[in-house]
C-alpha positions as CSV (number, residue, x, y, z in Angstrom):
1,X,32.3,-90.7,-1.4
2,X,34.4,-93.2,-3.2
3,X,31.6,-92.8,-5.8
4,X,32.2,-89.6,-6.1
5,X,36.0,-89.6,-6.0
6,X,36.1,-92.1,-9.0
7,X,33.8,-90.1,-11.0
8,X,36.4,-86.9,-10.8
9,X,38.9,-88.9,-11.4
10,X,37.4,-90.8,-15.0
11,X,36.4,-87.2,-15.6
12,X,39.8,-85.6,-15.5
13,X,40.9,-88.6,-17.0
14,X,38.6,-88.3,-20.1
15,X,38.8,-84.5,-20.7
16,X,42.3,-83.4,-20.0
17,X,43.9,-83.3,-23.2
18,X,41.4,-81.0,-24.5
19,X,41.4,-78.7,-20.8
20,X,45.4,-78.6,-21.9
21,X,44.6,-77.7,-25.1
22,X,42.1,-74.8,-24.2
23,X,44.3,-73.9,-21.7
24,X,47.4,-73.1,-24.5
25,X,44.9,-71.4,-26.8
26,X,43.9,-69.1,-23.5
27,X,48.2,-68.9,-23.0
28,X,48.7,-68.2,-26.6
29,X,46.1,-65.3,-26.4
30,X,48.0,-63.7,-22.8
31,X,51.3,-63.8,-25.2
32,X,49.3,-62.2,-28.4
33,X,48.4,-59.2,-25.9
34,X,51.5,-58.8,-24.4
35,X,53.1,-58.8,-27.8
36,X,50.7,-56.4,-29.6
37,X,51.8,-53.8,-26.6
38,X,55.9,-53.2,-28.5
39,X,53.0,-52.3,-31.7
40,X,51.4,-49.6,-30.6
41,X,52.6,-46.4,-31.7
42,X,53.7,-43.4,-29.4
43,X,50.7,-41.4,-30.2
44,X,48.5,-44.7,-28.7
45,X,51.3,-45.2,-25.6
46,X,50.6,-41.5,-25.0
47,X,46.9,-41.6,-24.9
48,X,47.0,-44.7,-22.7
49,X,49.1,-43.5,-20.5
50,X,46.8,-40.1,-20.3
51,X,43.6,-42.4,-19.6
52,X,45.5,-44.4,-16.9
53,X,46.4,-41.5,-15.6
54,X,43.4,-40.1,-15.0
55,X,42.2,-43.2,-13.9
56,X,45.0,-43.6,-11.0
57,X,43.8,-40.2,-9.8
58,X,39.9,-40.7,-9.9
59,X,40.5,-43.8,-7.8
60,X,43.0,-41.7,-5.4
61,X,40.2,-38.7,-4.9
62,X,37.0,-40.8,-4.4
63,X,35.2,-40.8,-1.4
64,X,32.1,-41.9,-2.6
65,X,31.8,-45.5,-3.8
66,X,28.2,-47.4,-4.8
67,X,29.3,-51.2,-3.9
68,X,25.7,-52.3,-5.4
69,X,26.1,-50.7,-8.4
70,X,29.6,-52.0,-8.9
71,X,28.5,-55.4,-8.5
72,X,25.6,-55.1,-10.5
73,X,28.0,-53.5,-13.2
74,X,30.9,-56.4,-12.8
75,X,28.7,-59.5,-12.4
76,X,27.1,-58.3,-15.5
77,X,30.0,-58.3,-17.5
78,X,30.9,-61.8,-16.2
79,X,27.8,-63.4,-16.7
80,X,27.5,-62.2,-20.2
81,X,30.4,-64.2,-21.2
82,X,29.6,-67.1,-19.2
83,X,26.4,-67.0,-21.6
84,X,27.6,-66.6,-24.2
85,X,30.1,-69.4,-24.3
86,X,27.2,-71.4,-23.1
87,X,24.9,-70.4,-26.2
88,X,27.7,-71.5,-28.4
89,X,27.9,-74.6,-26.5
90,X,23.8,-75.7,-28.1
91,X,25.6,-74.7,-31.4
92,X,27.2,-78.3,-33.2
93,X,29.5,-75.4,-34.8
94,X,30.1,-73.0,-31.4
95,X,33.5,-75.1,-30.0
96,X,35.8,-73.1,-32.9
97,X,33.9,-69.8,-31.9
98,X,34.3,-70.8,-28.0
99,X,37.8,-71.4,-28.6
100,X,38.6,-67.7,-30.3
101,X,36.2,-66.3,-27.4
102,X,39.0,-68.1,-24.7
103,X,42.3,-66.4,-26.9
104,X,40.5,-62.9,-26.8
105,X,40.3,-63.4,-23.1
106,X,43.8,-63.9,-23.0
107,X,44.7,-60.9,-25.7
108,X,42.8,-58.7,-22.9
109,X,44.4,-59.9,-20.2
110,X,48.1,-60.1,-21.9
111,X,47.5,-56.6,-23.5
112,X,46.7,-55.1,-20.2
113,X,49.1,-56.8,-17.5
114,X,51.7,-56.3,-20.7
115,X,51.1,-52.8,-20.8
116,X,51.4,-52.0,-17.2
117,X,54.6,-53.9,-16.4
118,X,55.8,-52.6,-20.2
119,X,55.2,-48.8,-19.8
120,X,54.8,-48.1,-15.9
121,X,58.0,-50.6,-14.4
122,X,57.1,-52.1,-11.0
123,X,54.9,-49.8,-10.2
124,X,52.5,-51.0,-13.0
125,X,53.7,-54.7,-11.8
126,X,52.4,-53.8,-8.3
127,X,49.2,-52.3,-9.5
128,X,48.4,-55.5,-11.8
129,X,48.9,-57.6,-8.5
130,X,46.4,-55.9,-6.5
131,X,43.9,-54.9,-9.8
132,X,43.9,-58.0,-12.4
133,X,45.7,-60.5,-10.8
134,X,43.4,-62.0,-7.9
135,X,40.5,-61.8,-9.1
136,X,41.6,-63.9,-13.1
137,X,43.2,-66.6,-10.2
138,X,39.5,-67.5,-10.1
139,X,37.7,-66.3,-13.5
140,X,40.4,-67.8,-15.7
141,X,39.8,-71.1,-14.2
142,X,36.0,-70.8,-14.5
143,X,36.3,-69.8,-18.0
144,X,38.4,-72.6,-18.4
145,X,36.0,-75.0,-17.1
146,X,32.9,-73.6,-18.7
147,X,34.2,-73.7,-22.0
148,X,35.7,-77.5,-21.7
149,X,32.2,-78.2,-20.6
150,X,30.9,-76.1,-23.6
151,X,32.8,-77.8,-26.1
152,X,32.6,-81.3,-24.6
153,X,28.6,-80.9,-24.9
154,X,28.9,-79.3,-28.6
155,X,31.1,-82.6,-29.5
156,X,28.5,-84.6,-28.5
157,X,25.7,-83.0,-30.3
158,X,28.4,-83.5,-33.4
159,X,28.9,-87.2,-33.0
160,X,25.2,-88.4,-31.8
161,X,22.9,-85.9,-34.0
162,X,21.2,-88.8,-35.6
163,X,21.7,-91.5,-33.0
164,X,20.8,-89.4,-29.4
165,X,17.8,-90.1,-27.7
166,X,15.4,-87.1,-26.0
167,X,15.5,-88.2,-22.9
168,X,19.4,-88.4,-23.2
169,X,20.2,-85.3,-24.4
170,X,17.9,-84.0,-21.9
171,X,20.6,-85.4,-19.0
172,X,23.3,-84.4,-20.8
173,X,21.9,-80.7,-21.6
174,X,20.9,-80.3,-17.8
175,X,24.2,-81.2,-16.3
176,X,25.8,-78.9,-18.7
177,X,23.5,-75.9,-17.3
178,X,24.1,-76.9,-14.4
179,X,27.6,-76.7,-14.6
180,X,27.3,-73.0,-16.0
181,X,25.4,-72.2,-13.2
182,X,27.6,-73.1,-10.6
183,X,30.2,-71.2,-12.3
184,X,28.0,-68.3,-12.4
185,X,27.6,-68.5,-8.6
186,X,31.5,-68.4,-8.3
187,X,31.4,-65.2,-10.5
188,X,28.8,-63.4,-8.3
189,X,32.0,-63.8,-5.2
190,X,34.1,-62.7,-7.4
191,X,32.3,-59.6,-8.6
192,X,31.9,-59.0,-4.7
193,X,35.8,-59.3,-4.2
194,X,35.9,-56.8,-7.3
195,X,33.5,-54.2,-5.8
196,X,34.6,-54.6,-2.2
197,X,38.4,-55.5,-2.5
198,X,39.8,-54.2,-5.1
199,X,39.3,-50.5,-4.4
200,X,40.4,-50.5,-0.8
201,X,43.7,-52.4,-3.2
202,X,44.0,-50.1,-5.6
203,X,43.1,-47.4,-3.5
204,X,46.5,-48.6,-1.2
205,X,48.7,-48.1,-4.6
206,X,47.4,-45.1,-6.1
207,X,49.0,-42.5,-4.3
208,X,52.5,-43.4,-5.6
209,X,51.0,-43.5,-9.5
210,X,49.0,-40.5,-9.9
211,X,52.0,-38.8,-10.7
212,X,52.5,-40.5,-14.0
């Protein structure tokens, strides 16, 4: 355990400056998003507002609801980023591509939470709580990880391409999977909480936006 504990710690030690700096690319991105909201034009506010609209009553007025499906659908989506940040990760060039991949994350979720609180007051606060808060307490952390873990591994392929040994890399590339892996089992609850949750959630708000 103390084994353990020490390892952690020379870990966090050794690769927080550059989870802070990932970390204020991702922030930069969330104030991009909410930003590019003031610079959309009325015709665009208009036919966002029309789609959420229809949106807010499709989830008031369904009855019927394939959980399978939806988790099929939402871990899908997850684990296609997860891979690709991990592909990039093989790359010696994928940590620049890894890091624009981390801002667009934050450009959707600024643009989106942005645009709600922006456009639709506290009620749109109060539908971002229960719709894209929770579950990006737990995916913006994972992504977080993955693509430290990502970068840290592309880095290394960088500074030891002519010096690493097989057998090394082979440590090095299998703790990295495995890392990816592990966050891909946190994704999978996750997509559950997103399939099972979050409509009974949104489904609890609704009534008092399908008005807009």
């Amino acid at each position: 355990m103390a084994n353990y504990n020490s390892d952690v710690r020379r870990y966090v030690q050794e690769h927080m400056a550059l989870y802070i700096f990932v970390a204020v690319i991702f922030v930069m991105g969330v104030i991009f998003g909410a930003l590019m909201v003031n610079a959309l034009s009325l015709q665009q506010k208009q036919e966002i507002s029309g789609y959420l609209s229809g949106f807010f009553y499709m989830i008031d007025q369904q009855t019927d609801f394939d959980g399978k499906q939806s988790v099929l659908d939402t871990f899908g989506m997850h684990i296609k980023w997860l891979v690709l940040i991990w592909i990039l990760g093989l790359s010696v060039i994928g940590f620049p591509l890894i890091l624009i991949l981390d801002f667009l994350k934050g450009v959707l979720i600024g643009f989106t939470v942005g645009y709600m609180v922006g456009q639709l007051s506290w009620k749109g606060m109060l539908f971002a709580l229960v719709s894209v808060v929770p579950q990006n307490m737990i995916i913006i952390p994972v992504i977080l990880i993955c693509s430290v873990t990502a970068i840290t591994f592309s880095l290394y392929l960088i500074k030891n391409r002519f010096l690493q040994r097989k057998d090394t890399v082979s440590r090095r590339l299998l703790s990295y999977t495995a890392v990816t892996v592990s966050m891909a089992v946190v994704l999978l609850g996750v997509s559950l909480f997103e399939s099972f949750v979050s409509p009974v959630l949104m489904k609890w708000v609704t009534p008092m936006l399908v008005a807009l």
